[in-house]
C-alpha positions as CSV (number, residue, x, y, z in Angstrom):
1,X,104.3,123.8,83.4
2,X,106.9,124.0,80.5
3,X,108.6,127.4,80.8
4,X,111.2,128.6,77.0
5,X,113.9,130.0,79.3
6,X,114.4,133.9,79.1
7,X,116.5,135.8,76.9
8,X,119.4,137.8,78.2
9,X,116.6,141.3,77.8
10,X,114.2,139.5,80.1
11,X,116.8,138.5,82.6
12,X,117.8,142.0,82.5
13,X,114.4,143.3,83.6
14,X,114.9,140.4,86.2
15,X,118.1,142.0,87.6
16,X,116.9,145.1,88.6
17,X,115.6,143.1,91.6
18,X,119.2,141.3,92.4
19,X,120.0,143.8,95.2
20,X,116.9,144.7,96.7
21,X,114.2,141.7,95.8
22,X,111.6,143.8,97.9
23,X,111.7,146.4,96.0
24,X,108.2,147.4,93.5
25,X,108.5,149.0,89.9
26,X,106.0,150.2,87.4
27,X,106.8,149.5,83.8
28,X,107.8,152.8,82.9
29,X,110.0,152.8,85.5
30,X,111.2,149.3,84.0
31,X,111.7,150.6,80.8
32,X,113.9,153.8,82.2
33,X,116.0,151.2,84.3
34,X,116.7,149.2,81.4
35,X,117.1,151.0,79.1
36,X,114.3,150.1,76.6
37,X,112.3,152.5,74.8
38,X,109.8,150.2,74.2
39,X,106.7,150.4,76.9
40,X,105.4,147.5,74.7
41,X,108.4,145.4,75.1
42,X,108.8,146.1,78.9
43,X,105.2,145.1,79.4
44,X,105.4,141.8,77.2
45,X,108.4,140.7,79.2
46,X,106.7,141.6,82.7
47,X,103.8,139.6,81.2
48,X,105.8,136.5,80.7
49,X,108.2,136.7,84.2
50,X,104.2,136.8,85.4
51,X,102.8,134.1,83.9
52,X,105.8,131.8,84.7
53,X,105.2,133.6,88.1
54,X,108.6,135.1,88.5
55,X,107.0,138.3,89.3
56,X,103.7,139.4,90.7
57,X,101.8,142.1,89.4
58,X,99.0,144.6,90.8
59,X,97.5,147.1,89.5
60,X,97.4,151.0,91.0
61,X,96.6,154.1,90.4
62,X,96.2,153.5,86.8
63,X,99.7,151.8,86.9
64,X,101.1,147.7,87.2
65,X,103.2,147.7,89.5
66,X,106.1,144.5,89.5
67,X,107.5,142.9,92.4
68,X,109.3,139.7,92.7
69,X,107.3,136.6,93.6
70,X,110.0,135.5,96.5
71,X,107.8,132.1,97.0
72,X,108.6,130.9,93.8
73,X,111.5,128.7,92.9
74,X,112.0,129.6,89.2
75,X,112.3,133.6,90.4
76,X,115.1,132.0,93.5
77,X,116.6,130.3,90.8
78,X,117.2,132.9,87.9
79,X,118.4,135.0,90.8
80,X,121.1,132.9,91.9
81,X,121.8,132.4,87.6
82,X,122.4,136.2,87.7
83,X,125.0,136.1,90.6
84,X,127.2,133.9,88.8
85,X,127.1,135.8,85.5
């Protein structure tokens, strides 16, 4: 599967599971964390780390909730991209 890489915005949704990659967020949660006051934007970009499956995503209590996708090597590898930047 062909994956565009992702812009520095995605990777920053992407960081905010650097220190603790077990860790589960909502995308209001997301959008607080980064910053953006787009809900629109936050879920677009959770969409795409999903469908290059970089994160998982499960729905509940009327919420998706994001978590990283520790089995894949794209996710393992964008992590280690973020150490060294």
């Amino acid at each position: 599967m062909k994956t565009d890489p992702l812009t520095s915005e995605e990777l920053k949704v992407l960081e905010l599971f650097r220190g603790n990659p077990f860790l589960s967020f909502n995308i209001s949660e997301i959008a607080k964390k980064t910053r953006k006051s787009s809900y629109r934007w936050v879920f677009g970009a959770v969409k795409k780390l999903n469908k290059f499956g970089i994160f998982d995503m499960e729905s509940r209590g009327g919420s998706n909730f994001c978590s990283l996708n520790l089995g894949s090597s794209l996710a393992l590898t964008y992590l280690a991209l973020l150490e060294h930047l």
